[in-house]
N, C-alpha and C positions, 0 to 999 in steps of 0.2 A: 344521286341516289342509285342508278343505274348500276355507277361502277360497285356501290357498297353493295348492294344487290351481288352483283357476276361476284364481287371478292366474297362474300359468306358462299355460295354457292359452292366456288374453287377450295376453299377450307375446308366445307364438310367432305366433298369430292377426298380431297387430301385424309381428312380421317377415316374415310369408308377406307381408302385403298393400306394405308396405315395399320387398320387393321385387318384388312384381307393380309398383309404381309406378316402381320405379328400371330394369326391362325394358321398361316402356311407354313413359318418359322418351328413353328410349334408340333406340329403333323411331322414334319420332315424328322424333326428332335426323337420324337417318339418312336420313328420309322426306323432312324438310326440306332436306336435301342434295342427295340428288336431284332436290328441284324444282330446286331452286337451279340445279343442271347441266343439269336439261334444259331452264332456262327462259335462261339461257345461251345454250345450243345454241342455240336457237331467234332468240335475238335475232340472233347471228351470221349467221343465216341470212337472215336480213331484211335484216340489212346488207350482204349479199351481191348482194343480188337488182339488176341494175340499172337493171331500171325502178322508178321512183315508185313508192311504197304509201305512200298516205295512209288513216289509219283515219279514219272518222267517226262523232260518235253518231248517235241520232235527232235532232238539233237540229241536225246536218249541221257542226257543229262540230270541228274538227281534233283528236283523241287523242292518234294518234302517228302518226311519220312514219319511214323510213327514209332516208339520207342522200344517196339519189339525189333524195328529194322534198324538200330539203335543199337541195340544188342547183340542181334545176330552178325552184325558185321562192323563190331567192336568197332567203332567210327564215334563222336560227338556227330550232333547235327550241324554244329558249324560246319566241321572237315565236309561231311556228305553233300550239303547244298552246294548246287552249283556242280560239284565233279562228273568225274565221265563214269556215267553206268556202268559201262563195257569194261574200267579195272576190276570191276567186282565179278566180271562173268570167268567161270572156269573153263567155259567151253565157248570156240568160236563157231559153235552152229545156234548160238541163241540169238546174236548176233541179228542172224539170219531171220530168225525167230522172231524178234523184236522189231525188226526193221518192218518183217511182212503185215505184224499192229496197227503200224500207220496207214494203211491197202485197207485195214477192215477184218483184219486175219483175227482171232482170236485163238491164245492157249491155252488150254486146259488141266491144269494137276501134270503137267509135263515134268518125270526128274529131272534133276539136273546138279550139277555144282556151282557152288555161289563162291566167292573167295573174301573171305574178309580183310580185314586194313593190316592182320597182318601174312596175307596170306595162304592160310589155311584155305585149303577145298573143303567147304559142306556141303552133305548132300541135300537138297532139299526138291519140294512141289514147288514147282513156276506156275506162274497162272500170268497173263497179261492180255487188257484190252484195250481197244483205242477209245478214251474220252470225247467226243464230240462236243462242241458249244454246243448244239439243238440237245446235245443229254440233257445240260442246265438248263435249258428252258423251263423244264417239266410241263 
């Protein structure tokens, strides 16, 4: 009787946890939806924006791009992801410029020329800051 005793015991044990796991499955489900929507949202919103945003790492290399910076420097997003930022800069003082983003530097509405894929010098407003992970925190 003992053992049928401990064995109903172990079984309910086994359905609580069962369904602690089939409520946590489910949470997580919903959680992942959510990003999903707001990572959405977000993208839409980038897509919106009409000026350029080009992301870059610390290797000043192209992430991602929105499709104003798409435009502006006649590239698909395939070609842009991954390449080196620096063929697209017209001038090697941004260079400089962009390296000092990584330090904390921030630029402002600075002119400049940009070079597109084929090329071409535009003139345009630079603006660049460094992203920190503690931004994402929020």
């Amino acid at each position: 009787m003992a053992v049928d005793a401990r064995l109903r015991r172990a079984q309910r044990k086994i359905e609580i946890l069962e369904k602690m796991i089939e409520n946590r499955t489910r949470e997580v489900f919903v959680e992942q939806a959510q990003m999903r929507k707001t990572r959405d949202y977000f993208a839409s919103i980038v897509e919106s924006v009409q000026n350029a945003l080009i992301v870059l790492n610390e290797k000043l290399e192209i992430v991602s791009v929105n499709s104003a910076a798409v435009h502006l420097l006649e590239a698909s997003r395939t070609a842009l992801a991954g390449s080196d930022f620096q063929q697209y800069l017209g001038e090697e003082k941004l260079v400089d410029a962009l390296t000092g983003t990584l330090f904390g530097e921030t630029i402002l509405q600075r002119e400049a020329k940009l070079k597109n894929s084929n090329g071409v010098l535009l003139p345009v407003l630079f603006s660049a800051t460094l992203l920190k992970s503690d931004d994402l925190a929020g």
